[in-house]
N, C-alpha and C positions, 0 to 999 in steps of 0.2 A: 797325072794322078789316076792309080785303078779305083775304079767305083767299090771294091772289094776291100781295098787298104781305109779304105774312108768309113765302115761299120767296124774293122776290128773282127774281134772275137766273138762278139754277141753273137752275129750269124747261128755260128755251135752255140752259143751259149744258150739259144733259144729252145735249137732243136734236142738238147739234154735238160733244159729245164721240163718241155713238153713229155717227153720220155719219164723222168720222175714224179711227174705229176700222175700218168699212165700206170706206172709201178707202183705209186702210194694209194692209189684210187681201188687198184686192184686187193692189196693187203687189206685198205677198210671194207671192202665189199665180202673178203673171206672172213671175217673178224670173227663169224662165227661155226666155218667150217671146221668140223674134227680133223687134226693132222695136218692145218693149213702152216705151212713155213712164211712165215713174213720175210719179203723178199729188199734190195735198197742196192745201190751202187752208188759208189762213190763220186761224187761231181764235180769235187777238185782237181780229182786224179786225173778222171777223165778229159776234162776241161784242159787240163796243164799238158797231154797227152795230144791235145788235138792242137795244142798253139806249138808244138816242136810237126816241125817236118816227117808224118809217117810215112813209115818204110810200107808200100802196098805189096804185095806178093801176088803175082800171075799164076794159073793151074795152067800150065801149057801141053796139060796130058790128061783125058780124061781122068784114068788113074790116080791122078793127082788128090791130095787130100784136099777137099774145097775149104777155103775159107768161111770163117761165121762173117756173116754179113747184117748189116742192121745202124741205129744210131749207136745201141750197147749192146754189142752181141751178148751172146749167153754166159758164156765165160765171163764175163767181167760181173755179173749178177752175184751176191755177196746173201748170206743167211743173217735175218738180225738173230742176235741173243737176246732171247729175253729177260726182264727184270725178273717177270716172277711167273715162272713154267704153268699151265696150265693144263687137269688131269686129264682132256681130248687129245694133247700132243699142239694145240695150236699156239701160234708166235705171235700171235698179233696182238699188240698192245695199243688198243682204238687209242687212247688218247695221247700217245707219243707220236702214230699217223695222222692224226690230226694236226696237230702241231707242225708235225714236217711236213705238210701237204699244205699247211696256212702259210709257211714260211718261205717254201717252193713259187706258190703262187705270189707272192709278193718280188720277190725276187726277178720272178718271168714277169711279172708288170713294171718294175723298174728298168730292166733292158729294154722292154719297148718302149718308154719314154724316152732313155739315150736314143735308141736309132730311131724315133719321130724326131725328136730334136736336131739329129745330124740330117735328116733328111728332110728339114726346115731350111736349116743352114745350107746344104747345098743348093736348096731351090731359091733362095735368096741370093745366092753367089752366081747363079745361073741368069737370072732376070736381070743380076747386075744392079741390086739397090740398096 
């Protein structure tokens, strides 16, 4: 048994809940700058994205166009639309970032209860009791 196959998906699943948390955190924080884009990726996608096998791609030539590198690279970063346009130009709707930043956090505190649990149970299965 790999110790890796025994948490699953959480692993990512953690490291993009922290990353949305970082992206929501940012659009409340602009909530009042002029011209701010409220920014979001999608966690499904991405999530579903990371449990298939990805294809990596090597630069084996400087020359080479370098890959984005990150948990969500830049390209995958998404513009919300807003409900109701506001006359600065800004996207951010505090209390729909609220929401998805209450509901993110919850979420990231549920996976870590699964992998405390699973790593309950291994230490249980290890001591042999």
């Amino acid at each position: 048994m790999k110790i890796d196959n025994a948490f699953g998906i959480h692993e990512q699943s953690l490291q993009l809940r922290a990353r949305r948390a970082e992206v929501l955190a940012s659009n409340i924080a602009n909530a009042d700058t002029p011209g701010y884009k409220a920014r979001d990726f999608d966690f499904n996608a991405m999530l579903r994205s990371e449990m298939t096998e990805p294809v990596r791609m090597a630069a084996t030539d400087n020359q080479h166009i370098q890959m984005e590198s990150g948990t969500v690279p830049p390209s995958t970063m998404l513009y919300r639309t807003p409900n109701q346009p506001s006359l600065d130009g800004n996207t951010v709707d505090t209390q729909l970032e609220h929401t998805e930043f209450a509901a993110n956090a919850m979420e990231y505190s549920a996976s870590l209860n699964f992998l405390s649990g699973k790593i309950k149970g291994l230490m249980t299965a290890i001591k042999g009791q």
